[in-house]
C-alpha positions in Angstrom: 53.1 -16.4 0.1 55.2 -19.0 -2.0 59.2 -19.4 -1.5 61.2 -18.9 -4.4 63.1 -22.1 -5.7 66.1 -20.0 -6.6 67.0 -17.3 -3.8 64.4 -18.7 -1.3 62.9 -15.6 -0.6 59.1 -15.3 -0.1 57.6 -13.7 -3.3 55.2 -10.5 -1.4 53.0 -10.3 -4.2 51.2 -14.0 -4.2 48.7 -14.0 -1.7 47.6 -17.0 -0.3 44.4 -18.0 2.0 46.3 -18.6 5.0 47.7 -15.1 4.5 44.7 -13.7 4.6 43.6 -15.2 7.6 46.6 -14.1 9.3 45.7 -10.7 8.1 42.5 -10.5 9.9 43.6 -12.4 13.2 45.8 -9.6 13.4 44.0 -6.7 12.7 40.7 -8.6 14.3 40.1 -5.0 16.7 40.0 -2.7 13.6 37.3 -4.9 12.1 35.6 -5.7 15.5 36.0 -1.3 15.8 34.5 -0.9 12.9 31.5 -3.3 13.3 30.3 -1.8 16.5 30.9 1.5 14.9 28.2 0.3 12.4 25.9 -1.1 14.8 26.1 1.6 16.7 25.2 3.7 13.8 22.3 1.6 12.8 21.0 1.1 16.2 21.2 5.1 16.1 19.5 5.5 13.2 16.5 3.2 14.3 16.0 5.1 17.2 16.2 8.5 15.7 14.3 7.9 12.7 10.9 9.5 12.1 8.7 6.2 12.6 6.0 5.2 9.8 3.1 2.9 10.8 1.5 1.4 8.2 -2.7 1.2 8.4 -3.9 -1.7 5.6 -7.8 -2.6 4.4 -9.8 -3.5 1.8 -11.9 -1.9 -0.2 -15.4 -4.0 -1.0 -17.0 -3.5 -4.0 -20.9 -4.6 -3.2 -22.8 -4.6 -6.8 -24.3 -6.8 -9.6 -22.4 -5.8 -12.2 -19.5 -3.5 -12.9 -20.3 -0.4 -13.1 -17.5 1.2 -10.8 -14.2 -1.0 -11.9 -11.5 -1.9 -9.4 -9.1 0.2 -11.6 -11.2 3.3 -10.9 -11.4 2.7 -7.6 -7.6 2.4 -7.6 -6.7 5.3 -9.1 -9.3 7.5 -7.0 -7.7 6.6 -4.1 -3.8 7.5 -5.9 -5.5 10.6 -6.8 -6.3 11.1 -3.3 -2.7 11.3 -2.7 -1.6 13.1 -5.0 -4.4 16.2 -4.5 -4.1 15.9 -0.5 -0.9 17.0 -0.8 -1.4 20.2 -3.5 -5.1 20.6 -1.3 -5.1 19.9 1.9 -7.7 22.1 3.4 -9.6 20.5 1.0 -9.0 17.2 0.6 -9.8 17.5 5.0 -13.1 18.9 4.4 -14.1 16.5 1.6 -12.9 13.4 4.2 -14.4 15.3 7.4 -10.7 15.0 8.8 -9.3 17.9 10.7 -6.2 19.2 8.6 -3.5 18.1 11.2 -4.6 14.6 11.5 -4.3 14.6 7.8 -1.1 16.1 7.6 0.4 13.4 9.6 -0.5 10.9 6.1 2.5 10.4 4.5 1.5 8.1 1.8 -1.8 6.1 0.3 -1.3 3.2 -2.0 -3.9 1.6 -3.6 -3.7 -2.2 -5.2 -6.5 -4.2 -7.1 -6.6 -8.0 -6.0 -6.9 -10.2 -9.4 -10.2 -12.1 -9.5 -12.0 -10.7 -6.7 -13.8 -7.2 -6.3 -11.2 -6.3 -3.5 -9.0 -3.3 -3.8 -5.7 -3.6 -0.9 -5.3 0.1 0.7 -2.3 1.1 2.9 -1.9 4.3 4.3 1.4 5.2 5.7 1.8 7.7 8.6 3.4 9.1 11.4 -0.1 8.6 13.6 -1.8 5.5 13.8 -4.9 7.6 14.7 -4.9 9.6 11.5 -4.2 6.7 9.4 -7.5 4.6 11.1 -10.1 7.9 10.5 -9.0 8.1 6.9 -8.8 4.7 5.7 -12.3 4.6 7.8 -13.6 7.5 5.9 -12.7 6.3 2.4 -15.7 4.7 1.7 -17.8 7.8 2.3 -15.7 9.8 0.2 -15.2 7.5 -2.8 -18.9 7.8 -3.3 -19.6 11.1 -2.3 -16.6 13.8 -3.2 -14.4 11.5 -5.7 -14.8 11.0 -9.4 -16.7 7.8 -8.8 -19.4 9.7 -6.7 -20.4 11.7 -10.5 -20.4 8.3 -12.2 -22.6 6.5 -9.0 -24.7 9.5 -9.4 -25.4 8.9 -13.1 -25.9 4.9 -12.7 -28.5 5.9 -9.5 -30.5 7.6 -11.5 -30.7 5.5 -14.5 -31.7 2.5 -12.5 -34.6 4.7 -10.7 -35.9 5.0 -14.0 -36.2 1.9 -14.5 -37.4 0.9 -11.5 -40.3 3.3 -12.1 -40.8 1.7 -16.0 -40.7 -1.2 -14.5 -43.5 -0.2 -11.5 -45.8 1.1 -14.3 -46.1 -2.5 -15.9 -46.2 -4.2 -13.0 -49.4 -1.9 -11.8 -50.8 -2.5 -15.0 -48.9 -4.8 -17.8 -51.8 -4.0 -20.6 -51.5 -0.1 -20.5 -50.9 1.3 -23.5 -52.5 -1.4 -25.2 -55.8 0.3 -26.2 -58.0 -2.4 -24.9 -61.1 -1.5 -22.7 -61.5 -2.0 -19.2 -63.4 -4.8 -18.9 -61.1 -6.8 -21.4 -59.3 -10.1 -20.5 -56.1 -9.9 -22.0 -53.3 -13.1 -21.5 -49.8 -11.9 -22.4 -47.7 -15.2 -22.0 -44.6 -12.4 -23.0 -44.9 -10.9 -19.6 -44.0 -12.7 -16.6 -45.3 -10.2 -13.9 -43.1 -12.5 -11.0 -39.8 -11.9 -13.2 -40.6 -8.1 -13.2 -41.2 -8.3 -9.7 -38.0 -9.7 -9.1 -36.3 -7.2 -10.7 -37.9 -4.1 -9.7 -36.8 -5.9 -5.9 -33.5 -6.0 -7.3 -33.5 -2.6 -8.4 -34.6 -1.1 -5.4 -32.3 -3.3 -3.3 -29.3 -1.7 -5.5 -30.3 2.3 -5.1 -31.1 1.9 -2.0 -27.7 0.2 -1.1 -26.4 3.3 -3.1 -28.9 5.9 -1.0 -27.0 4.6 2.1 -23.7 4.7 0.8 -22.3 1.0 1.0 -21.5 0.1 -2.9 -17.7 0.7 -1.9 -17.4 -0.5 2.1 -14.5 -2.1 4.2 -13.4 -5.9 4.5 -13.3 -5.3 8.4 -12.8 -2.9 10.9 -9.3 -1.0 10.7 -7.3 -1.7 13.2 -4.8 0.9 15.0 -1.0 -0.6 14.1 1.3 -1.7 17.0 4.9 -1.9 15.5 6.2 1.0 13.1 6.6 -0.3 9.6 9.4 2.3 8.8 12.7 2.2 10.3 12.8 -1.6 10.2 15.0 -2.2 13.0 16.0 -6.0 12.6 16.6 -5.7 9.0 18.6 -2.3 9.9 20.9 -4.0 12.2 21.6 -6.9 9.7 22.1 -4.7 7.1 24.7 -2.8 9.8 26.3 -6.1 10.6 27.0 -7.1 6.9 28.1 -4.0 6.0 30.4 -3.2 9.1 32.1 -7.0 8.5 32.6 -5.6 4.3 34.0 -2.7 5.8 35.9 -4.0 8.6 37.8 -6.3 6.4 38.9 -4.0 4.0 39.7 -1.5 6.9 42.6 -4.4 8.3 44.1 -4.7 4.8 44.2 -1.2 3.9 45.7 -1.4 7.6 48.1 -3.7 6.9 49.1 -2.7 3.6 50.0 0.6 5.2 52.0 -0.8 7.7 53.8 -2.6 5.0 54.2 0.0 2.9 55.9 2.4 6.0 58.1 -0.6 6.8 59.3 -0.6 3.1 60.1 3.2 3.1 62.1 2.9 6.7 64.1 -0.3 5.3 64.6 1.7 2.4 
């Protein structure tokens, strides 16, 4: 507060620092009240609090060229979550996941890593347990019971035709030719140890499909320790700076109550 010049009265309306710091040494035990009361809400919540663990992956995409994109990946895996919870009978049979273990998912989040052929998966759940046997039977799933699995399907079969085209002119390159038996015939165009190479290719490919490891995991999941969800440090600071926010305004509405009840009794 300032003194007047004139009546040297101190004016009640300009506040200054120092008054405000008198304010709160006075009124220190409503603010310290008030901070424990928040703690001691937070510390409640934290321990009350449905706790989430958090199960994280990745998904490895094992081919020679694109023909099942991180993006579809992706979004089979968000449609995953999205039809467990409308079907979840189902969506358990399709994983080979009894229905309570699955129940206990509470969320699965897919996330393509840029310039790999990685896709980030976390499953959040109220059992570590449940959230290990799914993210462990993704893989099987993606390319057996998800829309991928159609297009896999599709690509399997088009490269086993192939592969048998490609066995025919290996066995004999000058069939269909017209040429007699006993004819030598050099074809410079065909290089029987490039065909080779590819039909080796080729069956290295379906048969990586025939055993279901196109889509496979990084490593092996890993139960969580902590629970991701309630966060309990970033609770209690969260408590802290909101119970000092509080606090102070609780000791000036305080005091400006006191005041104001002084007034109406001077009055």
């Amino acid at each position: 507060m300032k003194q007047n010049a004139e009546n040297g009265q101190f004016r009640d309306n300009d506040l200054s620092l120092y008054d405000l710091w008198v304010t709160v040494r006075k009124r220190k035990f409503t603010i310290l009240i008030v901070v424990l009361a928040s703690l001691a809400l937070a510390l409640a919540y934290t321990a009350l609090a449905q706790k989430v663990y958090r199960v994280s992956n990745t998904l490895v995409l094992n081919q020679t060229d694109d023909f099942i994109t991180k993006g579809e990946i992706a979004a089979a895996v968000k449609e995953l979550d999205r039809f467990r919870v409308v079907h979840g009978e189902r969506t358990a049979r399709l994983l080979g996941m009894p229905v309570e273990e699955l129940g206990a998912i509470k969320r699965i989040k897919a996330l393509e890593i840029k310039g790999t052929n990685l896709v980030q998966v976390d499953i959040d759940t109220i059992e570590g347990r449940s959230g290990v046997a799914l993210m462990d039977a993704l893989p099987s799933f993606l390319q057996t019971g998800s829309n991928s699995a159609e297009k896999l399907k599709m690509r399997r079969a088009l490269l086993e035709k192939n592969r048998d085209d490609l066995k025919a002119i290996i066995d004999n390159p000058t069939k269909g030719l017209g040429l007699s038996s006993n004819t030598v015939v050099y074809v410079p165009s065909i290089d029987l140890y490039a065909l080779r190479e590819k039909y080796n290719n080729l069956t290295m490919i379906i048969d990586m499909m025939k055993q279901g490891r196109v889509i496979t995991l990084a490593s092996q999941t890993e139960s969580p320790g902590a629970p991701y969800k309630p966060k309990r440090a970033f609770t209690v600071l969260m408590a802290l700076w909101a119970g000092c926010f509080l606090g102070v305004f609780a000791a000036f509405f305080v005091e400006w109550s006191s005041g104001a009840r002084r007034t109406r009794l001077s009055g």
